[in-house]
Each structure stands twice: as C-alpha cells, then as structure tokens.
C-alpha positions, 0 to 999 in steps of 0.5 A: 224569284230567281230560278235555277235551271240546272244541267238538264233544263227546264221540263214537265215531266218527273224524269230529268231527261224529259222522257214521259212514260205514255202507259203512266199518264192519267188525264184529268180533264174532260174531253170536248164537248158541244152544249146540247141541252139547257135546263132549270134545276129546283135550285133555280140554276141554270144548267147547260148539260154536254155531249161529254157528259158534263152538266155545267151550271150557267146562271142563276135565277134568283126570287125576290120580293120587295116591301114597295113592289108597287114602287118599282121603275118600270124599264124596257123588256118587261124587267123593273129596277128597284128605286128608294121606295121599293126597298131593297129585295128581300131574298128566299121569301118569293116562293120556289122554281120548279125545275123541267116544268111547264106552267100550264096557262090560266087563261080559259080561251073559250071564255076570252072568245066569248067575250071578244065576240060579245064585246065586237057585237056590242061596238057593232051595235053602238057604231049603228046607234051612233049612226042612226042618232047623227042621222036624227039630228041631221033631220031635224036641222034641216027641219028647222032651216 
C-alpha cells in the first residue's frame, strides 16, 4: 500500500486546508449513556435499555431439551452439562420465554405449614415412644438381674 500525502497533507475533513464547517456537521453516534434497566424480551434476549434512549441486546437465553434428560451431569450452581447419553440439545422444541413476567409460585405455603407442623408432632410423638420403649427394656433387665 503506498500512500501519497500530497502538499496539503493528511485530514479528515473534505476541504484540503482542514478547515471543517461546524453548521454542516451531523453526527452519527449516541451520546453516553448509563445502563438503567435490565429486561427479557419474548424472544428470550436480554436487553440492557439506557439513559440515552438505547435498548442493547445483552445475551441470549436459549430453551433446550434433550432426548436423554435424565442423563445429563449434574455440575455446581444447579446448571447440568450434556454427556453422550443425553444427546445433543435439541433447540425450539422446549416451549417459550415470556417477557417482563413473574411466575407466580406453585407451592401453597399453608399446606406445606400443615405439613411441617403434622410431621414435627409425629417426630415428637415417636422421640417419646422411643424413650418410654428404652425405659421398658431397662426395667425389664434389671428385673432379670
């Protein structure tokens, strides 16, 4: 590449003297802006919107399922890792993302009360068995002594 210079030099501008006519400009870009919000669209993108009135796409979260799910390798943070038997993942099959919503719990919590107060009595109840049936066979021992 060989670059010829010529007698007025090297610019950026279109006037060969390098003088820019400042009512002429029109920018191009974006001015500085702060990330303020992050939301997940129905596409499954990830979208960073900004105090300069960008919305950038961040990431994407992608749906899989696998024809072995039950095979897949367990691995820290409650993520798996696909192995042979898993097969490889099968994309667009896994259902869809909705966006800016909340999944609202399955768990009735009243119920699950219920249940911890039934199960704390019943281990309650079985720790006295326990002890009145140790207490038995100790009698009973030192009856036969």
């Amino acid at each position: 590449v060989t670059m010829a210079f010529g007698t007025g030099g090297l610019t950026q501008f279109a006037d060969t003297n390098g003088n820019a006519q400042v009512n002429q400009l029109q920018p191009d870009g974006y001015a500085a802006g702060q990330l303020e919000s992050v939301s997940v669209s129905n596409e499954g993108r990830v979208v960073g919107s900004y105090s300069n009135g960008r919305n950038i796409d961040l990431a994407e979260v992608s749906v899989a399922t696998f024809n072995g799910a039950d095979f897949l390798k367990r691995i820290d943070g409650g993520a798996f890792e696909v192995t042979n038997e898993s097969g490889e993942p099968l994309y667009g099959k896994g259902g869809s993302i909705s966006g800016s919503s909340l999944e609202s719990s399955n768990t009735d919590i009243a119920d699950e009360f219920t249940k911890l107060i039934v199960t704390q009595q019943a281990y309650s109840a079985n720790t006295k068995v326990i002890t009145t049936a140790n207490t038995m066979v100790q009698d009973l021992l030192n009856v036969m002594r």
